[in-house]
DRENDRENVO-749961 format. One line per 4 residues: number of its first residue (from 1); their letters; for each residue x, z, y of C-alpha. Coordinates in Angstrom, 2 decimals, decimal comma. Layout:
% DRENDRENVO-749961
NUM> a> X:Z:Y; ...
% end
This chain:
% DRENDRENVO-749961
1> xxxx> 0,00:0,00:0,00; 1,56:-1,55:3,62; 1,44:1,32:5,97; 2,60:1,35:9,89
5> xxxx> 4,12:4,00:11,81; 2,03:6,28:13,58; 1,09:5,15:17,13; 2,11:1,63:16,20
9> xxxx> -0,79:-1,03:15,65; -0,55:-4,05:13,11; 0,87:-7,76:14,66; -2,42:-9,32:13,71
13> xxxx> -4,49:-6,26:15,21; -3,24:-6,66:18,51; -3,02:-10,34:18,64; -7,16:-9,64:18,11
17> xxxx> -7,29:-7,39:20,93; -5,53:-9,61:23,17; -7,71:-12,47:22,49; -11,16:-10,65:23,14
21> xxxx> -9,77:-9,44:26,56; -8,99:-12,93:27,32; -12,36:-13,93:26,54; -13,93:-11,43:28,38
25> xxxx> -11,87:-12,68:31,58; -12,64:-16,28:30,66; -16,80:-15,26:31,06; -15,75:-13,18:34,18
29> xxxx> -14,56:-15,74:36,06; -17,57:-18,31:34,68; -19,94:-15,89:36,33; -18,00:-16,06:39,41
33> xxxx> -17,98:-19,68:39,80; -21,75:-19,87:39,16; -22,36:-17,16:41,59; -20,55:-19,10:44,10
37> xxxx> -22,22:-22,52:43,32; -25,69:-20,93:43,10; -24,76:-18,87:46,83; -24,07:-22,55:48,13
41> xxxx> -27,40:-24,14:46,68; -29,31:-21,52:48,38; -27,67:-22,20:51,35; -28,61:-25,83:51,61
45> xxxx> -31,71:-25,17:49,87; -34,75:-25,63:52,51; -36,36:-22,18:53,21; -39,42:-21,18:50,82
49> xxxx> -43,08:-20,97:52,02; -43,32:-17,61:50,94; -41,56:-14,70:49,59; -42,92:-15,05:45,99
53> xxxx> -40,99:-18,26:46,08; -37,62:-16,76:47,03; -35,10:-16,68:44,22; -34,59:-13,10:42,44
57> xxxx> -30,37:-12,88:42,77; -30,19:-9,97:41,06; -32,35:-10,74:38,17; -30,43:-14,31:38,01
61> xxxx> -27,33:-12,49:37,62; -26,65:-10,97:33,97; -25,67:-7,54:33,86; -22,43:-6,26:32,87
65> xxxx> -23,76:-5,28:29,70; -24,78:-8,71:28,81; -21,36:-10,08:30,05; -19,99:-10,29:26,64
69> xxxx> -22,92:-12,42:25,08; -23,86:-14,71:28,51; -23,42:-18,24:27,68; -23,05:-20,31:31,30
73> xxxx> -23,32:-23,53:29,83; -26,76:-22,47:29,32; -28,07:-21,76:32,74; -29,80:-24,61:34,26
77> xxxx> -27,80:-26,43:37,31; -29,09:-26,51:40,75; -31,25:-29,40:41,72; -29,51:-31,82:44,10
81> xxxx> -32,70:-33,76:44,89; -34,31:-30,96:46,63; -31,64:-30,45:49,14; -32,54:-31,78:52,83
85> xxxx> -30,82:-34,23:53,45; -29,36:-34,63:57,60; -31,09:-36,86:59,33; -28,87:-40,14:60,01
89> xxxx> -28,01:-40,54:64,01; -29,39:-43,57:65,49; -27,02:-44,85:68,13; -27,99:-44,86:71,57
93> xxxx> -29,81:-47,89:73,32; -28,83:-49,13:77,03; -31,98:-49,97:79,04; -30,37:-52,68:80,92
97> xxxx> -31,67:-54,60:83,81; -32,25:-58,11:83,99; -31,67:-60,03:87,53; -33,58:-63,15:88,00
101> xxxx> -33,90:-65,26:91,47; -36,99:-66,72:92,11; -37,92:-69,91:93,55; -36,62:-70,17:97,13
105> xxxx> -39,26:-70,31:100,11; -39,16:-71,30:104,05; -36,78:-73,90:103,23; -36,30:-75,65:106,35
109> xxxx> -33,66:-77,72:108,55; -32,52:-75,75:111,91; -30,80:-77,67:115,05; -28,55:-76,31:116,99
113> xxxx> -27,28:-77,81:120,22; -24,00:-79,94:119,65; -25,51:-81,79:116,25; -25,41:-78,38:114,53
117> xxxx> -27,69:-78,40:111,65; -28,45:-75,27:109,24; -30,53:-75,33:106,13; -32,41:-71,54:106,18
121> xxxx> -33,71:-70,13:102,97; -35,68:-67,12:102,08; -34,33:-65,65:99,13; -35,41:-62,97:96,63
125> xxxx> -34,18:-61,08:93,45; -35,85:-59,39:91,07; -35,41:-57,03:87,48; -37,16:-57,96:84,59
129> xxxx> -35,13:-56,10:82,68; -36,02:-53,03:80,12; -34,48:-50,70:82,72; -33,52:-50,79:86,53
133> xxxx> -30,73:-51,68:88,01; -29,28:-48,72:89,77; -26,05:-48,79:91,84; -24,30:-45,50:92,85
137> xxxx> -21,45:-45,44:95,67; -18,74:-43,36:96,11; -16,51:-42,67:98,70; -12,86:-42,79:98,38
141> xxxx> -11,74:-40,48:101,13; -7,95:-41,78:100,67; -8,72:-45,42:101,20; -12,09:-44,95:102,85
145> xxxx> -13,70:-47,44:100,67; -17,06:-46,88:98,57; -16,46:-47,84:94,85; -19,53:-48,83:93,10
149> xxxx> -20,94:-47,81:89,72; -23,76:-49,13:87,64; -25,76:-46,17:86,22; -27,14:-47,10:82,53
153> xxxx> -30,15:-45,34:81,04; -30,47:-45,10:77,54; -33,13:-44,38:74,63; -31,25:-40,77:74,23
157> xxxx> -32,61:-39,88:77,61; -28,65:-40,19:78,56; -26,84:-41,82:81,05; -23,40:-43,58:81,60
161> xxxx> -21,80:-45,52:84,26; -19,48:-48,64:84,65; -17,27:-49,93:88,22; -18,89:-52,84:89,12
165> xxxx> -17,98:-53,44:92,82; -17,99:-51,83:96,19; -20,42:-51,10:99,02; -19,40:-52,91:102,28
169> xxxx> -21,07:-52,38:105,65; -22,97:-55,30:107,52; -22,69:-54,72:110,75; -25,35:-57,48:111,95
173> xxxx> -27,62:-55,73:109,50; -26,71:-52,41:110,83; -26,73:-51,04:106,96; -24,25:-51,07:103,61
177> xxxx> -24,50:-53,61:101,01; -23,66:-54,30:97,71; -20,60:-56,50:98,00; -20,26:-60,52:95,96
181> xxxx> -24,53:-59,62:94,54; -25,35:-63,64:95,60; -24,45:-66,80:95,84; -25,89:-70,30:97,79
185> xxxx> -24,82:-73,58:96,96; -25,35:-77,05:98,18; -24,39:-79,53:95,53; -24,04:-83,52:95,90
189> xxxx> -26,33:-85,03:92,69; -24,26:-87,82:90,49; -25,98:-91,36:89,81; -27,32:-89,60:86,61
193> xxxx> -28,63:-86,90:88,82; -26,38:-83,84:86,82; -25,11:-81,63:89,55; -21,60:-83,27:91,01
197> xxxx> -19,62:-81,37:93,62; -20,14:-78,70:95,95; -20,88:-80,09:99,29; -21,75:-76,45:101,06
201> xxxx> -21,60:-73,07:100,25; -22,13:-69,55:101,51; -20,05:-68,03:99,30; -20,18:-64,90:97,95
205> xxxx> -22,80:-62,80:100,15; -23,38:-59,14:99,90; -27,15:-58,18:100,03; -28,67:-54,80:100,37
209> xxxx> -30,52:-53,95:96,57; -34,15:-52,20:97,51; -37,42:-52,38:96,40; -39,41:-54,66:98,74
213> xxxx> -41,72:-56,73:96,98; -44,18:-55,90:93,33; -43,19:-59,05:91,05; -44,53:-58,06:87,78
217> xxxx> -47,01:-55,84:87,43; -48,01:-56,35:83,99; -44,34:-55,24:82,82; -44,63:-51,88:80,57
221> xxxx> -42,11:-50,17:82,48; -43,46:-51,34:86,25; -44,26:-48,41:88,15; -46,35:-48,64:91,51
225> xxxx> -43,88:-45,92:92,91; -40,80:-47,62:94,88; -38,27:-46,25:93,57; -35,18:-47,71:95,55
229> xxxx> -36,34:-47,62:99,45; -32,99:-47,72:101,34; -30,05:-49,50:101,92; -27,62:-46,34:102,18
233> xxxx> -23,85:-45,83:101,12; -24,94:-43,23:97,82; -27,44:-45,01:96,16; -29,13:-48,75:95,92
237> xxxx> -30,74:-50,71:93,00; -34,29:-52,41:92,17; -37,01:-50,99:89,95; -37,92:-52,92:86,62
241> xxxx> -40,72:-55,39:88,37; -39,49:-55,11:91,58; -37,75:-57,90:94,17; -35,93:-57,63:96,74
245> xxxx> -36,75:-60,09:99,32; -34,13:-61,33:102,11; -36,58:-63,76:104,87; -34,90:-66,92:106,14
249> xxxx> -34,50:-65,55:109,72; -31,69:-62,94:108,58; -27,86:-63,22:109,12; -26,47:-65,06:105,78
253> xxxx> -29,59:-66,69:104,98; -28,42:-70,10:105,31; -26,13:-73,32:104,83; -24,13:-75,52:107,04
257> xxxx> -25,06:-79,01:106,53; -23,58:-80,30:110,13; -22,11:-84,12:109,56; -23,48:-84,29:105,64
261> xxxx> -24,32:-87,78:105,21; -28,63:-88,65:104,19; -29,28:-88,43:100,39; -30,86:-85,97:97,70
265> xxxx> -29,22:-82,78:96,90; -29,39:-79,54:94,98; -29,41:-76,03:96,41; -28,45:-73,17:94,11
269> xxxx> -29,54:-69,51:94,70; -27,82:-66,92:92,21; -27,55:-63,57:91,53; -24,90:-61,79:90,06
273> xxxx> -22,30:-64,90:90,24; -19,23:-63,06:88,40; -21,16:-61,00:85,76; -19,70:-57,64:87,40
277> xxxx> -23,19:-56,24:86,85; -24,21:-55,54:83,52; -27,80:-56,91:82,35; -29,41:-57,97:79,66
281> xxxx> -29,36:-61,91:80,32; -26,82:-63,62:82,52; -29,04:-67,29:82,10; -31,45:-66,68:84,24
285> xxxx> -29,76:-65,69:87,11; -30,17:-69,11:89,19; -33,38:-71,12:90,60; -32,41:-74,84:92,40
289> xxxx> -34,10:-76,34:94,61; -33,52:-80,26:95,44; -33,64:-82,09:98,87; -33,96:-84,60:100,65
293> xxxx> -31,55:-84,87:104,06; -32,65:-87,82:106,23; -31,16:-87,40:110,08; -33,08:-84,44:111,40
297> xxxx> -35,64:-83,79:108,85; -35,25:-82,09:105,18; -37,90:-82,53:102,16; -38,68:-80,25:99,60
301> xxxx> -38,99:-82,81:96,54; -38,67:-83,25:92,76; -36,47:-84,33:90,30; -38,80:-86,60:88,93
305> xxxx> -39,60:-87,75:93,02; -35,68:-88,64:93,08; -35,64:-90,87:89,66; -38,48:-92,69:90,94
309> xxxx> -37,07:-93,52:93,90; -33,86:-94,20:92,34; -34,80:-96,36:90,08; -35,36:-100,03:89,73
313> xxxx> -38,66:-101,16:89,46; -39,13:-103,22:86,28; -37,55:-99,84:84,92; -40,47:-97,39:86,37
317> x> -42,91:-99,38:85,07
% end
C-alpha cells in the first residue's frame, strides 16, 4: 500500500485541485464579460413604458452559489434589432436667390445740344429665387472701405456668408450702392442677326438693392412685408418676389449713341455680370431689347420686324 508523508498531497491530487480553481476563474470572468455586454445593451436599449418592463439585474445575475454550475453559452444574447438606431443628418440646404432682369421700359432717344444723343432705359431686377438676396457691409476702419458679404439662409434655420464685393457711395444718388450689380450693352447685329460687337456700353454700374416693386405674388415664399427698404452702408438686398426698379430719368440709366451710324441693334440689360453673387441660376440674368436708330428717332422693334425687312422678297414670301 503507496502511502505519502504527512502534510504532503498526491501529484495527481493537486493537479485536480488546480484544475477546478482554474475553472472556477474561467466562469468568473464569463460572468463578467456578460455583465458588461448586458450593462451596454441596456444602455442603448430605448427606455421601457413601464416599470414591469424594466429588466430584473439582480435576478439576471446567478448567484455565487450557482457560479460553479452557470453555463453562459446558455443565456440568450441581446437583441440588436431593438436598439434605436441615430437618426442620419441630412445636410444643410442654401436658400439661394435667383436675379432675373426684366424687360426694359421708357426706352427712348434723348438730344442733347452739340448732336449729343443718349438712349435712356428704365431698368429693374428682381429674385425669384427660393431665398432673398441679402447683402451685409462692413466697414474696414484701416482702409475705410465697406467689404460686402452675401448672407445665405439655409433649411437648418442657419446662416453663412461669402465676400462678394464692396459698397461704394454715389454721390449723385446721395446713397451707397452695391458696387459691378449691372451691366448695359449696345451691340451691332451680324448679317445673320447673332449679336456682333459691342458698339456702347455703360459698363459695370453699381445700383442700390431695395425692395421697390411686388413682381410675383403667387411665389410661396413672397411676403407683402418689404423687407429691404434702404439703400444704407450695413445692409441691402431684395425679398424673394421683389424688384428693384431704377426709372430712366436717374444718373447711369443710359447709353451714348452720339455719331453711331442708322441700323438695328441689340441692347443688353444684366444683372450680376461676373457671378460674384451667388444664386441659384446665372441664365437668366439678361433681357435684350432690339432697335432701330434712324437720325433722331429710335424704334422699339422685333427680331422677326428686322428679318423681314432684311430680307429679299421672293424669300419672305
Amino acid at each position: 500500500m503507496n502511502r505519502v508523508a504527512p502534510g504532503k498531497i498526491s501529484k495527481a491530487k493537486a493537479l485536480c485541485t488546480v484544475d477546478r480553481i482554474a475553472r472556477h476563474r474561467v466562469r468568473q470572468i464569463a460572468l463578467s464579460i456578460w455583465v458588461a455586454a448586458l450593462a451596454a445593451w441596456l444602455a442603448l436599449s430605448p427606455i421601457p413604458a413601464s416599470a414591469s418592463q424594466a429588466v430584473n439585474l439582480s435576478a439576471a445575475i446567478p448567484d455565487v452559489a450557482s457560479i460553479a454550475a452557470w453555463d453562459p453559452s446558455a443565456l440568450p444574447l441581446p437583441d440588436a434589432s431593438s436598439r434605436a438606431e441615430p437618426e442620419p443628418k441630412i445636410p444643410a440646404k442654401d436658400y439661394l436667390p435667383d436675379l432675373r432682369t426684366l424687360p426694359m421700359t421708357e426706352l427712348r432717344l434723348q438730344l442733347l445740344p452739340g448732336g449729343w444723343r443718349f438712349i435712356r432705359l428704365a431698368n429693374t431686377i428682381w429674385n425669384s429665387g427660393q431665398g432673398p438676396l441679402e447683402l451685409i457691409g462692413e466697414l474696414n476702419a484701416d482702409t475705410e472701405q465697406t467689404r460686402v458679404h452675401q448672407q445665405i439662409y439655409t433649411s437648418t434655420d442657419s446662416q453663412r456668408r461669402i465676400l462678394v464685393g464692396e459698397f461704394v457711395w454715389h454721390p449723385t444718388h446721395d446713397h451707397w450702392h452695391m458696387g459691378q450689380f449691372t451691366l448695359y450693352e449696345l451691340w451691332a447685329l451680324n448679317p445673320d442677326l447673332s449679336l456682333g460687337s459691342i458698339v456702347a456700353s455703360s459698363d459695370k454700374l453699381s445700383y442700390c438693392a431695395m425692395d421697390t416693386d411686388p413682381v410675383d405674388l403667387g411665389h410661396p415664399r413672397f411676403s407683402l412685408r418689404r423687407g429691404y427698404v434702404g439703400c444704407g452702408q450695413y445692409k441691402q438686398g431684395l425679398s424673394v418676389g421683389w424688384g428693384d426698379t431704377y426709372q430712366s430719368f436717374l444718373d447711369g440709366q443710359s447709353l451714348d449713341v452720339t455719331g453711331l451710324p442708322d441700323g438695328y441693334y441689340a441692347l443688353i440689360s444684366a444683372v450680376n455680370p461676373d457671378g460674384l453673387i451667388l444664386e441659384e441660376n446665372y441664365a437668366n440674368n439678361a433681357a435684350r431689347a432690339y432697335l432701330e436708330l434712324r437720325g433722331d428717332r429710335m424704334t422699339v422693334v422685333t427680331l422677326k420686324h428686322i428679318k423681314m425687312t432684311q430680307c429679299d422678297e421672293s424669300l419672305c414670301k
